[in-house]
Each structure stands twice: as structure tokens, then as C-alpha cells.
N, C-alpha and C positions, 0 to 999 in steps of 0.2 A: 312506586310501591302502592300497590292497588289494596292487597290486604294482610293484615297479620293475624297466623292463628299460633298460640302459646301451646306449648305442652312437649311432649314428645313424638316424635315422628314415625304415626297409626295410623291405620286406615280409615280410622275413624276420624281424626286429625285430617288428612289427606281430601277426605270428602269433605270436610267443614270448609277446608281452603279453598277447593274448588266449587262449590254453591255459592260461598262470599265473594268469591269473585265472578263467580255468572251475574249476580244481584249490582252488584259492582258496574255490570257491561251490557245491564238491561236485560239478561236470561238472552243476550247473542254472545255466539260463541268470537273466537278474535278470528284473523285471519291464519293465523300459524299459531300455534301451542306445543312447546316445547321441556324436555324437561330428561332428568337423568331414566335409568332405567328402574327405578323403583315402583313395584308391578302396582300399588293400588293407585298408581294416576290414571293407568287405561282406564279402570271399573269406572271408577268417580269421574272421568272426565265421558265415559260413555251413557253414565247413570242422568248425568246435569243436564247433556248439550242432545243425547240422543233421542229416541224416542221409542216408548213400549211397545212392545206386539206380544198379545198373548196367545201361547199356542192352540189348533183345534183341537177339539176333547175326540180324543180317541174310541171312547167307547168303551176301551177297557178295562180292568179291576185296577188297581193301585194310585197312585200317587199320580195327581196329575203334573203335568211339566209345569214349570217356573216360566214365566211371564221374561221374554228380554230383550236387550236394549239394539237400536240400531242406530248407527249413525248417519247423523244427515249429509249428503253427496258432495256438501262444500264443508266439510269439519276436516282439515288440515291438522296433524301429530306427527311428528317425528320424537325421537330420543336420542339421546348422547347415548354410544357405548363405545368406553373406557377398556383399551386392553393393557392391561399391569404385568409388566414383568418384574418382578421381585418388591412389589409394592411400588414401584413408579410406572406414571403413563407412558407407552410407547405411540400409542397409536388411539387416535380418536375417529370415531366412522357414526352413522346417524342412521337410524332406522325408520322407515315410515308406519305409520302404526293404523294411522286412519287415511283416506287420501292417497291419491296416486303419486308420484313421483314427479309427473308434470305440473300437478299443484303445489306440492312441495316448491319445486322451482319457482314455479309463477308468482308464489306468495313473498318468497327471498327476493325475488325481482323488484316487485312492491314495498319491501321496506326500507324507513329510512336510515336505519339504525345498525345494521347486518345482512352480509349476502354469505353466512355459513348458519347450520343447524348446529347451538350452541346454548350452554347455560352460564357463559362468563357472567350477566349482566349480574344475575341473583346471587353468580356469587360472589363477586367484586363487592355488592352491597353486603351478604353476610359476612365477608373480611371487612369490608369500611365498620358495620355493627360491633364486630367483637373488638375492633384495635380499638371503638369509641368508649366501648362501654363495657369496664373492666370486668364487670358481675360475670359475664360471659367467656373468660378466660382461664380455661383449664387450671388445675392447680393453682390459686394464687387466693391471698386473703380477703379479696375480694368478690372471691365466686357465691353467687347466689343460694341461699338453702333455703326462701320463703319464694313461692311464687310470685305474691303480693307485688313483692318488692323488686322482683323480675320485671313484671310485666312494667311498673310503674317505669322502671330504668329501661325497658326496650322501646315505650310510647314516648321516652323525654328524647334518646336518642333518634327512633323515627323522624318525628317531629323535626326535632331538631337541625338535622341531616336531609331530611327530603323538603320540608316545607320552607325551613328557615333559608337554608343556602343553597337549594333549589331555584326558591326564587330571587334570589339573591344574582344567582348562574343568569336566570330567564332574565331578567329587567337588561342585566350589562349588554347578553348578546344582540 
């Protein structure tokens, strides 16, 4: 877990996660980046890792065009897309977003971790988060109404879960 951004899930939110973790990875992008289909990861992940080109001036009267982003030849995106039939998944398929399809491949080939375009891993961890740390459990007397004290309880469980018994995992293997 590279980084945590608090709030509600905005695009504004969205770009903060994805900047903290380019700062995170040295401003390089990873080899694959992956994630559900919720649209402002394209912007934010093209805004971070790409690069600006501003348009030639036309000459003409009005508004000139907006300044925008391209992506570098080796920026790797796929997404998960989820098809639901009556509220359950039948069918899971991945789309490339940035990247050719033999990069896609290539980059699954390279890891050590996964050979499918998937978002288990975030979210195995957002399940392990919520069973730990009760604030975060729908309905229940312990659900959070001060941020403060959110954030306080998401950093003891982070911590606690990636650092403590993390390394805990690392030393035994």
C-alpha cells in the first residue's frame, strides 16, 4: 500500500491518489496500472504520467483550444469491466486504455504477482480494512462521524496490517 487518500471517492480525490503515488514511484509511471472503470483514473493517470502539448493558434476569433495530455509509448492501463446481471457479476473482461495489447501481455508476463488484468489485490485489502477496523462498517455503533477519528483509525489499521504483519510475513519467508 503505497498510498492513502481520506474522503470520498472524486475526481478530485482520484487525482490526489494518483500524484501521491507517482511522488511515491519517483514521478515513473509502473509497468501496468490497473483499476475498475471509474472514468476520472484515465484523466488523472493521463494528467500525472503524460505529457502536455499545446495546440497551434489558429488565427481565428474565439477561445483558444486547451492545452492536452499524451501518453508516453510505454504507459501500460487496462480496467476491469464488471458485467451484472441483476446486481451480481457474470462476467469479468479488461479493457486497454493506454497501451497496446501486446504490452498489456508483456507486462503480465513480467509480474510476479498476477498473469490476469484485475483489481482483487485493493480489494482483498479494502475487505481485510473494513473487517479490521469496525469505524468503517456500514450500519453499526461504531461507524465513524468525525474524520479526525477516521483517518486516526485507517493509519493504526494501515500500519498495523501492512507494516506490522507485513513484515512479520517478510522475515519468516
Amino acid at each position: 500500500m503505497l498510498v492513502v487518500v481520506y474522503g470520498k471517492r472524486t475526481e478530485k480525490n482520484t487525482k490526489r491518489l494518483v500524484r501521491e503515488t507517482a511522488k511515491c514511484l519517483k514521478n515513473k509511471h509502473p509497468r501496468l496500472i490497473t483499476s475498475g472503470e471509474y472514468k476520472p483514473y484515465k484523466k488523472a493517470i493521463l494528467e500525472t504520467f503524460g505529457t502536455q502539448r499545446a495546440p497551434r493558434r489558429t488565427g481565428k476569433r474565439g477561445r483558444p483550444k486547451k492545452a492536452r495530455y499524451r501518453p508516453p509509448k510505454d504507459l501500460v492501463y487496462a480496467t476491469v469491466h464488471k458485467t451484472r446481471v441483476k446486481g451480481r457479476v457474470k462476467k469479468i473482461d479488461y479493457r486497454t486504455v493506454f497501451g497496446t495489447e501486446e504490452q498489456v501481455q508483456a507486462a503480465l508476463k513480467r509480474s510476479r504477482c498476477s498473469r490476469k488484468i484485475n483489481t482483487s489485490f485493493i480489494e482483498r485489502q479494502n475487505g481485510t480494512d473494513r473487517n479490521r477496523c469496525s469505524r468503517k462498517v456500514r450500519k453499526s455503533y461504531c461507524f465513524s462521524k468525525d474524520w479526525g477519528v477516521h483517518r486516526a483509525a485507517t493509519c493504526l489499521s494501515m500500519y498495523s496490517y501492512n507494516v506490522l504483519l507485513g513484515g512479520a510475513n517478510i522475515a519468516s519467508s
